[in-house]
TISE-337740 format. One record per residue (C-alpha): x, y, z; residue in one letter; residue number from 1. Coordinates in steps of 0.5 Angstrom, whole numbers. Each point is the difference from the previous one (the first is absolute). Layout:
# residues N
> X/Y/Z/type/seq
> X/Y/Z/A/NUM
...
# end
This chain:
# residues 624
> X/Y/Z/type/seq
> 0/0/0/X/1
> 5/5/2/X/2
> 5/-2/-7/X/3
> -7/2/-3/X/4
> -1/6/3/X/5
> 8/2/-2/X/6
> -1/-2/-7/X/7
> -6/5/0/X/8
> 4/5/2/X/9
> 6/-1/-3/X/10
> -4/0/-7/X/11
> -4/7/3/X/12
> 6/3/1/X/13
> 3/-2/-7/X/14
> -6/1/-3/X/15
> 0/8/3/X/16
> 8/1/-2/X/17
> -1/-2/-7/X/18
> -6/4/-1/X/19
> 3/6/3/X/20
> 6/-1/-4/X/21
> -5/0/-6/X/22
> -3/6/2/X/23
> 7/4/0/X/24
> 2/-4/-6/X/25
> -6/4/-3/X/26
> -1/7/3/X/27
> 8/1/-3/X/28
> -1/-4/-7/X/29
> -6/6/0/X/30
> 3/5/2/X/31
> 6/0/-5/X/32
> -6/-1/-5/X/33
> -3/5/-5/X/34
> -7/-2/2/X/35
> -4/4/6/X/36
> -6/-2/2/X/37
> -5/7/3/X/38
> -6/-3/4/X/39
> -3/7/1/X/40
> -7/1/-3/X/41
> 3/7/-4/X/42
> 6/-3/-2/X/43
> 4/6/6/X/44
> 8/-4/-1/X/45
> 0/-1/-7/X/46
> 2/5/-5/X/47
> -6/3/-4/X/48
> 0/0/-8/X/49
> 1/7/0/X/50
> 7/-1/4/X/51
> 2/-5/-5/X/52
> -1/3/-6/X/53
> 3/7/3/X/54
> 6/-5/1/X/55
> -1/-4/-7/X/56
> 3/7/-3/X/57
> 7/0/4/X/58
> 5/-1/-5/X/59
> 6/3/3/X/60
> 1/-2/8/X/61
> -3/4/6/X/62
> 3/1/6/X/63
> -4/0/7/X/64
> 4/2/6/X/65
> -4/-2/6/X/66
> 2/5/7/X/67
> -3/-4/6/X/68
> 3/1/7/X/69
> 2/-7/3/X/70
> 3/2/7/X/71
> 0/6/5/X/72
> -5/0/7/X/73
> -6/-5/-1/X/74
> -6/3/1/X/75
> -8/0/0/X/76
> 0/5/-7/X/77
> 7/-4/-3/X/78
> -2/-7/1/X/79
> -7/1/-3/X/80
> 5/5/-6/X/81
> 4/-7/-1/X/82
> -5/-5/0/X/83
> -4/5/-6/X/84
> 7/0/-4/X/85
> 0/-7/0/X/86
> -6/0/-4/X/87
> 4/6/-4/X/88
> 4/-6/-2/X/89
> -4/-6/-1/X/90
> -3/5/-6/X/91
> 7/1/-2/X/92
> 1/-6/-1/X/93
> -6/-1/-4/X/94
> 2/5/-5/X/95
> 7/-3/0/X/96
> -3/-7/-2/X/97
> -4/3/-5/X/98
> 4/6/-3/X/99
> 6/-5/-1/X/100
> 8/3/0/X/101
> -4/6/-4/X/102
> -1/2/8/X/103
> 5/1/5/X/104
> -1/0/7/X/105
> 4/3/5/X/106
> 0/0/8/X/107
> 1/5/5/X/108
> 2/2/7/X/109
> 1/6/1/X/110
> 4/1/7/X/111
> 3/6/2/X/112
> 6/4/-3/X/113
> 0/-7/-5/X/114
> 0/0/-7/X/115
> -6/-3/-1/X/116
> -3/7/4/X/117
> 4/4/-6/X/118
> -4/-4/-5/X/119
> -7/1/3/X/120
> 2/7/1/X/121
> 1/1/-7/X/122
> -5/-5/-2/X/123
> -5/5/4/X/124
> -2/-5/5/X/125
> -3/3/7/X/126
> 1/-1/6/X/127
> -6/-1/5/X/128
> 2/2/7/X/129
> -4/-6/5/X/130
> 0/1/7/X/131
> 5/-3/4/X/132
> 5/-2/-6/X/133
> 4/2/-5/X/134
> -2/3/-7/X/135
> -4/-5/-5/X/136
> 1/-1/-7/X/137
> -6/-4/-3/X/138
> 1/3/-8/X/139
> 1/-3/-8/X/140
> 4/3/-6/X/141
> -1/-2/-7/X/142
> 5/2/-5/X/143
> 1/-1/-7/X/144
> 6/4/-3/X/145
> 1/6/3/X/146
> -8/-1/2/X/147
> -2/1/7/X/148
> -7/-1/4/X/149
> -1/-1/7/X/150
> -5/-1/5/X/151
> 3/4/6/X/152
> -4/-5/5/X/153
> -4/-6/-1/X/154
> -5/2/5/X/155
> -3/-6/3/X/156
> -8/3/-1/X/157
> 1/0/-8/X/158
> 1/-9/0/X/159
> -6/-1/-4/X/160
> 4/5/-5/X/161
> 7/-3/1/X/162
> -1/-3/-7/X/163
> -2/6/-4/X/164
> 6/5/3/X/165
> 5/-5/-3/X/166
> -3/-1/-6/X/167
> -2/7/0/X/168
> 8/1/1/X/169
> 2/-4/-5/X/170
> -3/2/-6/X/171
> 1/7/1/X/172
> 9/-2/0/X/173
> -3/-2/-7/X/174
> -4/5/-1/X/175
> 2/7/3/X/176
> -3/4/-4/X/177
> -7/2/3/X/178
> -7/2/-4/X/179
> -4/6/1/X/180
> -6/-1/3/X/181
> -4/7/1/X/182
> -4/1/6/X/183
> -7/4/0/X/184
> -4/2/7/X/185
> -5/5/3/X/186
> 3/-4/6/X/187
> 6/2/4/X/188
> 4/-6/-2/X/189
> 7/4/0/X/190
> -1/3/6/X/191
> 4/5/0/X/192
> 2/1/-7/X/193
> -3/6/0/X/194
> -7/3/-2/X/195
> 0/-3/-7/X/196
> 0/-7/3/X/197
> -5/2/6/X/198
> -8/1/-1/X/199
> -2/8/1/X/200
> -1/0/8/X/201
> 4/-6/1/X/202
> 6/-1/5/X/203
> 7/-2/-1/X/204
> 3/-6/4/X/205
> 3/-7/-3/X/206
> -1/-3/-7/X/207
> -4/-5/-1/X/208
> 3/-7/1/X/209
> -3/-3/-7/X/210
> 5/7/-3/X/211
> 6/-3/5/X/212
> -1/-7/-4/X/213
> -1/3/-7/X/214
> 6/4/1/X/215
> 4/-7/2/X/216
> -1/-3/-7/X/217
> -1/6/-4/X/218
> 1/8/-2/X/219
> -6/4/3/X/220
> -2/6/-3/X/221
> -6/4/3/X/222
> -5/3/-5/X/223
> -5/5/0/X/224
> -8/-1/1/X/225
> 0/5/-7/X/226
> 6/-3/-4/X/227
> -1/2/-7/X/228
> 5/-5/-2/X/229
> 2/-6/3/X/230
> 9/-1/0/X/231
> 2/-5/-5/X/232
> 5/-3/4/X/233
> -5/-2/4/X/234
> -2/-8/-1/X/235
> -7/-1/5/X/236
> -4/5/3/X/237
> -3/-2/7/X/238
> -6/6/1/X/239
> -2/1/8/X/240
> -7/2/2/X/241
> 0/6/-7/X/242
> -5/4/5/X/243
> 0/8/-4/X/244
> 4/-4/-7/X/245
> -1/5/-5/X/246
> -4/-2/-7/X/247
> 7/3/-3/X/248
> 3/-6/5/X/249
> -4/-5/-2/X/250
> 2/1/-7/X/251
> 7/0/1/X/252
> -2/-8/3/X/253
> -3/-1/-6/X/254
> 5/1/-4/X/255
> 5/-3/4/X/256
> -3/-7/0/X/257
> -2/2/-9/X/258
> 8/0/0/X/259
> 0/-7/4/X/260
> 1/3/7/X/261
> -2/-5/6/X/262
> -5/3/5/X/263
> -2/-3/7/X/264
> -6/5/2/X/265
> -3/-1/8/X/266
> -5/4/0/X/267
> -5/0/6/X/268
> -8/1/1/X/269
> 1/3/7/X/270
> 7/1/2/X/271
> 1/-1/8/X/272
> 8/4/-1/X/273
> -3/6/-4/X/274
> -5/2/6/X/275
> 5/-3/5/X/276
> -4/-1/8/X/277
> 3/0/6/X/278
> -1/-7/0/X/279
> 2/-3/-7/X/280
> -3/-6/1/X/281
> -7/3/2/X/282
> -4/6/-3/X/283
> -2/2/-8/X/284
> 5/2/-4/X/285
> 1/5/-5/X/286
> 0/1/-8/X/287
> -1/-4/-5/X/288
> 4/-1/-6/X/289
> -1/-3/-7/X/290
> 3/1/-8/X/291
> -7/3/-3/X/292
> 3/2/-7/X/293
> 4/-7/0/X/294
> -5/-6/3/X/295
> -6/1/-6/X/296
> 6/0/-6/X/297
> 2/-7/3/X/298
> -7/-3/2/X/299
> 0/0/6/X/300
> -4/4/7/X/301
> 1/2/6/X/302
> -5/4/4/X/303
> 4/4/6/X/304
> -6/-1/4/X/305
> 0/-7/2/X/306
> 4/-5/3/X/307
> 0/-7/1/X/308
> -3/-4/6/X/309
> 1/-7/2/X/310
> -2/-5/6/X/311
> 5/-5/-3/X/312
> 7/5/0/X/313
> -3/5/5/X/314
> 6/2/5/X/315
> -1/1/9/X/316
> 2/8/0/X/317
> 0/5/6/X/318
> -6/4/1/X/319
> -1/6/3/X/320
> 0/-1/6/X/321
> 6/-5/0/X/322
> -5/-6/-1/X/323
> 2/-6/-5/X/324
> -5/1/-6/X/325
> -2/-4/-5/X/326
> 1/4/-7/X/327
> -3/-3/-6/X/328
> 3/6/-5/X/329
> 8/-2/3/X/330
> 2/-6/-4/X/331
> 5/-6/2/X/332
> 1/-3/-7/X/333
> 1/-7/1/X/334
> 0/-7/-5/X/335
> -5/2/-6/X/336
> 1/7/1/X/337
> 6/-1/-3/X/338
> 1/-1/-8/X/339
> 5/-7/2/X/340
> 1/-1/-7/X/341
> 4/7/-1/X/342
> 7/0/2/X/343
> -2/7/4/X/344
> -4/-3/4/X/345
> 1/-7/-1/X/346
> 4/-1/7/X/347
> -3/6/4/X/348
> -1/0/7/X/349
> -7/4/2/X/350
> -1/7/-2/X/351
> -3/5/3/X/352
> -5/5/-3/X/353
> -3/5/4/X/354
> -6/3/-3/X/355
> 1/-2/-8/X/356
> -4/1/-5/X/357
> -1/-4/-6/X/358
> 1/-1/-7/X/359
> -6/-1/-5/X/360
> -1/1/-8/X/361
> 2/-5/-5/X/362
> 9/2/-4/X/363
> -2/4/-6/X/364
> 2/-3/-7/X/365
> 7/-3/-1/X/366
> 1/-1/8/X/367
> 0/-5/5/X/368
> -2/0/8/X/369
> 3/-5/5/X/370
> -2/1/7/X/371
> 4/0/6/X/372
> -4/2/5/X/373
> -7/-2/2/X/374
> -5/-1/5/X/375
> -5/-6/2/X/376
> -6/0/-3/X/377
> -3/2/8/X/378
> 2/7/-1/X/379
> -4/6/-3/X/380
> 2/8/-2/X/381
> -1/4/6/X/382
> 0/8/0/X/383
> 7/2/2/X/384
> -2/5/6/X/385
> -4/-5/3/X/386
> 6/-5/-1/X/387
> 4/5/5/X/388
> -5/1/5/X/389
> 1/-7/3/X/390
> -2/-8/-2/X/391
> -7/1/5/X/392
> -2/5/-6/X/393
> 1/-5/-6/X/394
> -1/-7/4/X/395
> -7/2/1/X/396
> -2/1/-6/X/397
> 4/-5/-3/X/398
> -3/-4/-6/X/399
> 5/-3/-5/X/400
> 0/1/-8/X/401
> 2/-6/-2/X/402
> 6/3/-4/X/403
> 7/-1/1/X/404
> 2/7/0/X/405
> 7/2/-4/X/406
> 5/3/4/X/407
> 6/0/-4/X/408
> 1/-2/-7/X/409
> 5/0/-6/X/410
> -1/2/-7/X/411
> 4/-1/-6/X/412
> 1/0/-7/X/413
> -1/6/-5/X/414
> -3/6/3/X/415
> -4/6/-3/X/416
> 1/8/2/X/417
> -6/2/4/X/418
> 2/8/-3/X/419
> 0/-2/-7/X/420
> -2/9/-1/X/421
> 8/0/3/X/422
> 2/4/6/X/423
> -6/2/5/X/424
> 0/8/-2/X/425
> 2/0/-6/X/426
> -6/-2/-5/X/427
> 1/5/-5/X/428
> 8/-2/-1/X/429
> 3/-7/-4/X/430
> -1/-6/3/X/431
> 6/-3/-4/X/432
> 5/-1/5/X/433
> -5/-4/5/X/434
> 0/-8/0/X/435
> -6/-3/-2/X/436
> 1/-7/1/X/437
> 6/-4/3/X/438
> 5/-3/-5/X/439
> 2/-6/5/X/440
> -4/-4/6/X/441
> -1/5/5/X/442
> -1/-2/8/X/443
> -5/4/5/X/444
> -1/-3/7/X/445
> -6/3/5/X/446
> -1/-1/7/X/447
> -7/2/4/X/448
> 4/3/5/X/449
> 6/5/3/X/450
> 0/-1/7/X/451
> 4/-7/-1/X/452
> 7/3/0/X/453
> 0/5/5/X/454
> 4/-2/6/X/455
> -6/-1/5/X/456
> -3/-5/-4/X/457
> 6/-4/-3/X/458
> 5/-1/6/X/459
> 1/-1/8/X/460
> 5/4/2/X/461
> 3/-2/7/X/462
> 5/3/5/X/463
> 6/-5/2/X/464
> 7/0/2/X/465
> 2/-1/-7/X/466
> -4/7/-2/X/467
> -7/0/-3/X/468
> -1/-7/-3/X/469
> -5/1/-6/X/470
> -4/-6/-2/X/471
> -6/-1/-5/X/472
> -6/-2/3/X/473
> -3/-2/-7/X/474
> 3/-1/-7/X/475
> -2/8/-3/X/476
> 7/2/-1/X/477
> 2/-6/-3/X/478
> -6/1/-5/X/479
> 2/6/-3/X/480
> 6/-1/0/X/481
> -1/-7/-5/X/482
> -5/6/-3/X/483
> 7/5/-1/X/484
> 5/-7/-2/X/485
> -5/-3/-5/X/486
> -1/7/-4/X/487
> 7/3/1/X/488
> 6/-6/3/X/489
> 2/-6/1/X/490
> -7/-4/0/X/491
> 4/-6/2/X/492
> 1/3/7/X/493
> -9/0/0/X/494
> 1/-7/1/X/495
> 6/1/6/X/496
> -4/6/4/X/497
> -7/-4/0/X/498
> 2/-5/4/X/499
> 2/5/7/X/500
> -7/0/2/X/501
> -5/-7/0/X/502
> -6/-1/5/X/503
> -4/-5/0/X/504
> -7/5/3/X/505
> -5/-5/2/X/506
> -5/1/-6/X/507
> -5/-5/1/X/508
> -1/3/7/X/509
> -1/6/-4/X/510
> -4/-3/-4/X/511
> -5/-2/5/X/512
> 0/6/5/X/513
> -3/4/-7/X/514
> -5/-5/-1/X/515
> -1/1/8/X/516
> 0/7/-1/X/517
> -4/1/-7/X/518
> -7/-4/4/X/519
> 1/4/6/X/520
> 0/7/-5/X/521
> -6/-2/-4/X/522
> -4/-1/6/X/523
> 2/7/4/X/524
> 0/3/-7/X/525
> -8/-3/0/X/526
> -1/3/6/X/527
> 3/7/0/X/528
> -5/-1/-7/X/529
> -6/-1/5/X/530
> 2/6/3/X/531
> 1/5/-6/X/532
> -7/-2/-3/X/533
> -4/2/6/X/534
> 4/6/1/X/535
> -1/1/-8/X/536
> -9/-1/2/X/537
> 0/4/6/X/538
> 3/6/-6/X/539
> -5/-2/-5/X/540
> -6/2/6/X/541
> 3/6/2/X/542
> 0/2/-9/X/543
> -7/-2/0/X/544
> -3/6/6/X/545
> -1/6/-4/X/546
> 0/6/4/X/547
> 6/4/5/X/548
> -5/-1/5/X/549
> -1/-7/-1/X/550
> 7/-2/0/X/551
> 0/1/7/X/552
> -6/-5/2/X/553
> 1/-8/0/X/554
> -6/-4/-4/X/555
> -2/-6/3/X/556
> 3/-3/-7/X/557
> 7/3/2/X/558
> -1/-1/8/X/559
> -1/-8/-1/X/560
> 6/-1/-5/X/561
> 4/4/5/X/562
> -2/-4/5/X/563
> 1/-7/-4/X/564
> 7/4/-2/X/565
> 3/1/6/X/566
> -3/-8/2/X/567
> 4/-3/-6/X/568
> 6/6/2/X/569
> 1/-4/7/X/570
> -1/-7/-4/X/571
> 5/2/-6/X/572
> 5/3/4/X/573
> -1/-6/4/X/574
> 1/-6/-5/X/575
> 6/5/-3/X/576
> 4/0/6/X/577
> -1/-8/0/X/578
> 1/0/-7/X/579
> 7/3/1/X/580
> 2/-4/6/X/581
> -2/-6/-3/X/582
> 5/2/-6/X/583
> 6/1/5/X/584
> -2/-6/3/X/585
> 0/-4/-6/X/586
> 7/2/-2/X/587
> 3/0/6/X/588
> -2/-8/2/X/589
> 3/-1/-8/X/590
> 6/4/2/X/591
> 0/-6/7/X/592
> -1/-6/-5/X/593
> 5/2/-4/X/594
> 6/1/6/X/595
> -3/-7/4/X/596
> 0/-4/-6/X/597
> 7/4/-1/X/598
> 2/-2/6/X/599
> -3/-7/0/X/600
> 1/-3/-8/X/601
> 7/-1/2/X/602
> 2/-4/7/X/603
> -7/-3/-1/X/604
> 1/-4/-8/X/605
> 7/-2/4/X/606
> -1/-3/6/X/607
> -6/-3/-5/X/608
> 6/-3/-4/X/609
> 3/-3/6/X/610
> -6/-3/2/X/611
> -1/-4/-6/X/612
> 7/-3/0/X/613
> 0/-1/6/X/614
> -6/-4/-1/X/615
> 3/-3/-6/X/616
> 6/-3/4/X/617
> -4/-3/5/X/618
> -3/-4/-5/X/619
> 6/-2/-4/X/620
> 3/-2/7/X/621
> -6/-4/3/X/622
> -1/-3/-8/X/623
> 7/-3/3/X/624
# end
């Protein structure tokens, strides 16, 4: 008994030694390999297309020198910075494999009065100062020839856009010339550039960080609302909120895109910076903007009036009073709101879209529509003031259209002027030096709203010992940058820049709350009906007494339909209240099903499972 049992064990041990040299055997046979395998559902540790692509062009070796520190005092903030550079690395090395010997990579530390720190220096890395410990070098510098790009820092806030901001640096090794692109506003998105680039009344301050961004890739070049002639050096025009733009300004646009310039317009139904509150996340806003003279030309309409609500992408704001409020005009695109079959959009994280007007129309001849943004058909236009007076307002009265509203859309192909007497002003004098038409394929996007690049609604900023540690909180930024990328730069980087910002929003959950929230709507939509009937009875009584006199006196028609009012009034109100409690209730008991099961789905099909194996293998043994 005892020899069988020394067998058994001496065959279990034997058993586990080959098995784990089999395993080690493996995990270096694979790591030497040129395969990798990634398991993430949005592919995060595998290079994107675009990166391939950019990589697939190096003919000529391209040098990376990665600073990092690797000794010094041990603290919280370097252990953390150390840790992040390992990924830095690991991404590195990625490139390297994929680059082949036309990618050369080169490691750092930058230690005190070394060589090394000679080289950051003149490679222009930053220190970063941590407490406790000495100076941090965390940077890259990509060369080819006597080309140089730096990232100064790689801030650990940015690792979703690790990837782009390589990419990004070597293809402008490669490419060092920048486009032109110009930029058009009432908004005060160059700060303080000066009284051209701000809307009269507006105030100085920093630029916007969508201009900061453009200015990394391109030549930004402001232009005035009432140009008279569009720069020809200038490749892609981005239009911010038009507000005040002048016939003679829209025709300069005209001309431009006849010449085969590209435009990206974000014009806004109700824009929430131009009548900036204290509060930027509650209160109406301020102007509308449109392009009048040009949108007709192209088949398209715009109504500056009305905006776009949405049970199923309809966001939590801050209210007045300081309150969580549901705000159906404030849109958190998500899944099918995002045209998956473009490269712009295709890897998209959600958009935010505050107060949107939508698109409508059919392109003119000779054109053709994509769309990119769009709502669910649980949405319906509502008037732009009373989207800014607070969700109560339009959740009331809410009652779906049944239409998927356009939001933001693509037109291309050969476009038509839409000043065919020439400039505005000038009727009675030759045309001849005006474009009709396009000679090539011309491309013109639209977007419903403005508001989307401003600071407020697009970044979190946050105080740090780093500094001010600036994230995304939705993917608004990356969207016009792709926008800017696929009419005036490397439309490879789209692919690269998409990938930093990926959710996975809760959609069915989203779904069924719209569901809830459209039944408990029409039931306090009927009731309030109920109400306005009557109030709209007790009137048509008081129209029918003649005399001033007798309008003072009650009959006993108005005095019994007064009596039932104010009965039905107590009743309605009543069954009002309930209907809204009920509401709340249903979504809240949705909200609570959904986290239980959550919670529960997991551990519960696991010990299942376990059960079942076990049950399994009581059979077999007593089978035996």
């Amino acid at each position: 008994m005892q020899t069988k049992s020394l067998e058994t064990f001496l065959y279990s041990s034997a058993g586990i030694a080959v098995m784990l040299g089999l395993l080690v055997a493996a995990n270096v046979i694979v790591g030497a390999g040129p395969v990798r395998v990634d398991m993430t559902q949005e592919q995060a540790y595998t290079l994107s297309a675009g990166t391939r692509a950019v990589l697939a062009k190096l003919d000529t070796p391209v040098k990376i020198r990665f600073y990092c520190t690797q000794s010094g005092t041990a603290t919280p903030e370097s252990v953390y910075l150390k840790n992040y550079a390992r990924k830095v690395e690991d991404l590195l090395q990625e490139y390297r494999q994929a680059a082949g010997r036309n990618l050369v990579i080169e490691k750092y530390d930058p230690q005190p009065d070394s060589d090394a720190e000679d080289s950051a220096r003149l490679d222009g890395m930053e220190a970063q100062p941590l407490p406790g410990a000495d100076r941090f070098y965390l940077g890259l510098a990509v060369t080819l020839a006597d080309q140089r790009v730096a990232i100064p820092f790689l801030k650990p806030n940015r690792e979703r856009e690790l990837e782009y901001d390589i990419t990004r640096a070597i293809a402008r090794v490669f490419s060092p010339e920048k486009p032109v692109v110009g930029v058009m506003s009432a908004l005060p998105v160059f700060g303080d550039a000066g009284p051209a680039a701000r809307a009269p009344g507006q105030g100085g301050g920093a630029a916007w960080t969508i201009i900061d961004l453009l200015k990394q890739d391109y030549t930004v070049k402001p232009v005035e609302l009432n140009v008279e002639k569009i720069d020809d050096d200038i490749k892609a025009l981005v239009v911010i909120h038009p507000a005040g733009i002048t016939d003679q300004g829209q025709y300069a646009l005209d001309q431009f895109v006849l010449r085969g310039g590209k435009l990206i317009a974000f014009l806004d139904a109700e824009s929430a910076v131009a009548g900036r509150p204290q509060n930027p996340l509650a209160g109406r806003g301020g102007a509308s903007s449109t392009l009048d003279k040009l949108l007709p030309a192209w088949g398209v309409q715009f109504d500056p009036t009305k905006v776009v609500a949405d049970l199923n992408y309809k966001m939590q704001v801050r209210g007045g009073n300081g309150q969580p409020m549901e705000a159906p005009a404030w849109l958190a695109l998500t899944g099918d709101g995002l045209n998956r079959d473009d490269i712009v959009t295709s890897q998209l994280g959600d958009v935010w879209l505050p107060m949107s007007g939508a698109f409508t129309g059919e392109p003119a001849a000779g054109l053709k529509e994509t769309v990119l943004l769009k709502s669910t058909t649980q949405s319906e236009l509502v008037n732009g003031f009373m989207a800014g007076l607070g969700g109560d307002t339009l959740l009331n009265g809410f009652k779906a259209d049944g239409v998927s509203h356009k939001l933001a859309i693509r037109l291309t192909g050969k476009f038509k002027t839409a000043f065919p007497d020439g400039p505005p002003g000038q009727t009675n004098r030759p045309a001849g030096g005006s474009l009709k038409d396009s000679q090539t394929d011309g491309a013109v996007v639209l977007l419903g709203d403005a508001d989307l690049l401003a600071d407020d609604y697009s970044l979190r900023k946050v105080q740090s010992v780093f500094g001010t540690l600036v994230s995304s909180l939705n993917a608004n930024l990356e969207l016009a940058q792709n926008l800017v990328g696929q009419m005036a730069g490397d439309s490879n980087l789209i692919g690269v820049r998409s990938r930093a910002t990926m959710s996975r929003p809760f959609t069915l959950i989203k779904q069924l709350e719209a569901d809830a929230q459209a039944r408990g709507q029409a039931k306090i939509a009927e009731l309030q009906q109920s109400l306005t009937d009557t109030q709209r009875r007790l009137g048509e009584l008081q129209q029918q007494k003649t005399g001033a006199d007798q309008r003072l006196i009650l009959s006993a028609e108005q005095q019994a339909e007064i009596d039932n009012f104010r009965q039905k009034q107590a009743s309605v109100s009543k069954e009002l209240k309930q209907a809204q409690k009920d509401l709340r209730k249903e979504v809240v008991s949705l909200e609570d099903r959904m986290t239980w099961m959550n919670i529960l789905v997991m551990p519960l099909a696991i010990t299942a499972a376990g059960l079942s194996m076990a049950v399994i293998k009581r059979k077999k043994t007593s089978a035996q």
